[in-house]
N, C-alpha and C positions, 0 to 999 in steps of 0.2 A: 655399374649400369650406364647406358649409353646415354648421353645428352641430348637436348636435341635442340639447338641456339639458333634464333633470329636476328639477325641487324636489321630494324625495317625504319621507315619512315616515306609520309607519304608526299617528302617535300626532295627533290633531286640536289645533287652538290652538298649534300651533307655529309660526306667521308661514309657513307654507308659501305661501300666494296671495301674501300680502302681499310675502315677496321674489322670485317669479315676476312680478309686476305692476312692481314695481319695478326690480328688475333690466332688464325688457323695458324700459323708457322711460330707465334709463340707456344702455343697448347704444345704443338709437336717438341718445341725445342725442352719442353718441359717434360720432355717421355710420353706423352699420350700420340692417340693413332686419331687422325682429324681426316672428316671425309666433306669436302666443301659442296653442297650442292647448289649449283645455280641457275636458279628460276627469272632472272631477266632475258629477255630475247635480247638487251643489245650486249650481253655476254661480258658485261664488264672483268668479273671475277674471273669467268678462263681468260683471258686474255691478261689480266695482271698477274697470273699464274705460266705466261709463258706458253700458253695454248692456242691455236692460231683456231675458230671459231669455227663451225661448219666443213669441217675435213673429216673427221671421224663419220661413222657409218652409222652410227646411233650415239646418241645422246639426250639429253632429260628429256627431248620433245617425245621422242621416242620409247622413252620409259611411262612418261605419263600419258601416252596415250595408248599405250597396251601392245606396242610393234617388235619392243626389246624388254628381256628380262635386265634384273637389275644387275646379273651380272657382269652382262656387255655393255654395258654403258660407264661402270667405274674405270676412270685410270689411276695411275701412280703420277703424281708430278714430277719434276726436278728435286723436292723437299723430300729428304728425308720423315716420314712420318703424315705427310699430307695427300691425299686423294683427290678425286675432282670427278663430278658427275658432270659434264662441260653446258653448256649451252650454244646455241643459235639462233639467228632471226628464223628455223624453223617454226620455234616457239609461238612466233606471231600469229599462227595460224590457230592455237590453241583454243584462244577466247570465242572465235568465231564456229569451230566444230562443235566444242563441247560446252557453252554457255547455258543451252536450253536443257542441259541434260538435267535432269536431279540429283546424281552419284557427282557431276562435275568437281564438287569443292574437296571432296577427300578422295581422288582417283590417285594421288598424290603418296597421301597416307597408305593407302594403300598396297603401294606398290613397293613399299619401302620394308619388304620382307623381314625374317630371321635374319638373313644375309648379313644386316647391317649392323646386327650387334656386335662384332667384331672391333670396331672401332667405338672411343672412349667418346666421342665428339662430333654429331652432324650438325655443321653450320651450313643455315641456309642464307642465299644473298635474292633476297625480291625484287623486285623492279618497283622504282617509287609510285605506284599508281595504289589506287582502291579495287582493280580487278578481279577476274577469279585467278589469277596468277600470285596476285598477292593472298588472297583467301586464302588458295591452294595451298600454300605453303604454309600460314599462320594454323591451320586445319592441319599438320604435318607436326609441327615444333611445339613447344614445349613451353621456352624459356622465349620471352620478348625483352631485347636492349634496343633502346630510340638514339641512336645517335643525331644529334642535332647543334645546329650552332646556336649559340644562346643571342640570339634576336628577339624581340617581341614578333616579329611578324611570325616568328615560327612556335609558337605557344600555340597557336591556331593547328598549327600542324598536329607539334603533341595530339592536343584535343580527339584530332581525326583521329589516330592510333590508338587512341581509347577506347575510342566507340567502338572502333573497328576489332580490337583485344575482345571487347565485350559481346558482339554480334558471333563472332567466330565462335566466342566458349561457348556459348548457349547454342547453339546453331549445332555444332559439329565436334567443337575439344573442349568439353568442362576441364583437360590439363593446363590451357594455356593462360599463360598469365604476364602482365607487365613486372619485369624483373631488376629492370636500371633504364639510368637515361644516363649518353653519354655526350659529356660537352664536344665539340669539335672546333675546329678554328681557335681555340680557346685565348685569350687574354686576361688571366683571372684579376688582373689590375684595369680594369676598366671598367667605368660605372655601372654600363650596361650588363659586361657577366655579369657582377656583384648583383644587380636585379633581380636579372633572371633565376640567377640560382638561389634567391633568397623566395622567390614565385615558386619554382618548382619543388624547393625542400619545405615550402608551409602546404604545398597541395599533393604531395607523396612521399614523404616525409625523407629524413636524413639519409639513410639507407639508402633510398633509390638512386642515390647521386652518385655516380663512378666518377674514378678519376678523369682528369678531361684531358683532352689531346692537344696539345698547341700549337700553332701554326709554324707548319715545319715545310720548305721549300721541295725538301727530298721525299716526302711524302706525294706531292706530287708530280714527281719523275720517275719513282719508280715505277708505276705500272706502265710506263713506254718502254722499258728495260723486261718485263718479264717475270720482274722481282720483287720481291715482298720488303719492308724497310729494313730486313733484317740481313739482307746481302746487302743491298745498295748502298745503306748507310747505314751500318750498326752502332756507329757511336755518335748518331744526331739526336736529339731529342726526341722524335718520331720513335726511335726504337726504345728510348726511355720509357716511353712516357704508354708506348703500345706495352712495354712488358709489366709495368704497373696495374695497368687497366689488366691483363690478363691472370696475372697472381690472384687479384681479387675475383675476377671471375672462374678462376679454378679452384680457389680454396670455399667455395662457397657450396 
């Protein structure tokens, strides 16, 4: 059965792409067939994938607003194994056409046919906002991971993405649900993590806590390259520490 993964948080600079991008190229390196879709207009995810943003003739803007079927809008990437529904600042226009509509929050879902069972894995990448763009796509998936840096000022964040989990399932997807939180920047020898993560495993228990990702230089330079950590640096920590976080995510 197909999955269907969100990396969201509603705080920017949180490795959100970067483990959506990642994550997708270890799934595949593991035999599964990963279809990335990206719902930010500033296209972070094609663009780390090697897709130069707004050249193609249709793309998600275009799928979700009823102009392309889902077929034309999938590509193959460079990865063996990974997909890409691409994005652009067409997208920007989105909120503003379709805002007042009442179908707006699952036009999304919708569109996301038979077609796509094909593949073992749709990761979607939001744009950090509270939008219908983010709705849109929590209204879409299934499974919700918070990637975040363990700061206090970003507990506040968390918070948001709960309410926000909560409004959606009632609203539009009784599927979806808060699944992990993942640390980012991580230094698990500093007070501060040690905090946070003692916060976050009394208020969503032990489970919720994925492994966390550590502050790895080549994480971010690979999406100037095109590439996921798994070409650019396959033997830094980033690509450790992303295939750890993904075994657990895959054997789940």
């Amino acid at each position: 059965m197909t999955r269907f993964i969100v990396f969201a948080n509603r705080k920017g600079g949180c490795g959100k792409t970067t483990t959506a991008v990642n994550v997708a190229h270890a799934l595949a390196k593991k035999g599964n067939s990963v279809l990335v879709i990206d719902t930010d207009p500033q296209a972070h995810a094609t663009i780390s994938l090697g897709i130069v943003p707004g050249i193609r003739s249709a793309d998600i803007f275009h799928l979700i607003t009823g102009k392309s079927p889902l077929k034309d809008v999938i590509i193959k990437t460079h990865i063996d194994g990974v997909s890409l529904i691409p994005s652009s600042r067409y997208l920007l226009s989105f909120e503003t056409e379709f805002s007042s509509q009442k179908e707006a929050a699952t036009r999304l879902s919708k569109r996301l046919t038979k077609g796509i069972r094909r593949f073992n894995y749709l990761i979607f990448d939001p744009p950090p906002t509270a939008g219908l763009l983010t709705i849109s796509t929590l209204a879409a998936a299934r499974e919700v991971y918070v990637p975040m840096q363990m700061h206090f000022l970003n507990l506040e964040g968390l918070a948001e993405m709960v309410r926000m989990i909560y409004d959606v399932s009632a609203a539009w997807n009784p599927d979806l649900r808060l699944t992990g939180i993942i640390p980012t920047f991580f230094n698990k020898n500093t007070r501060i993590a040690k905090e946070i993560t003692d916060d976050v495993i009394k208020h969503f228990g032990k489970e919720s806590l994925f492994p966390g990702i550590r502050m790895n230089i080549s994480l971010t330079e690979a999406p100037g390259h095109g590439k996921s950590i798994f070409e650019y640096a396959p033997g830094s920590a980033g690509a450790l520490d992303y295939m750890e976080l993904t075994d657990q995510i895959d054997a789940m």
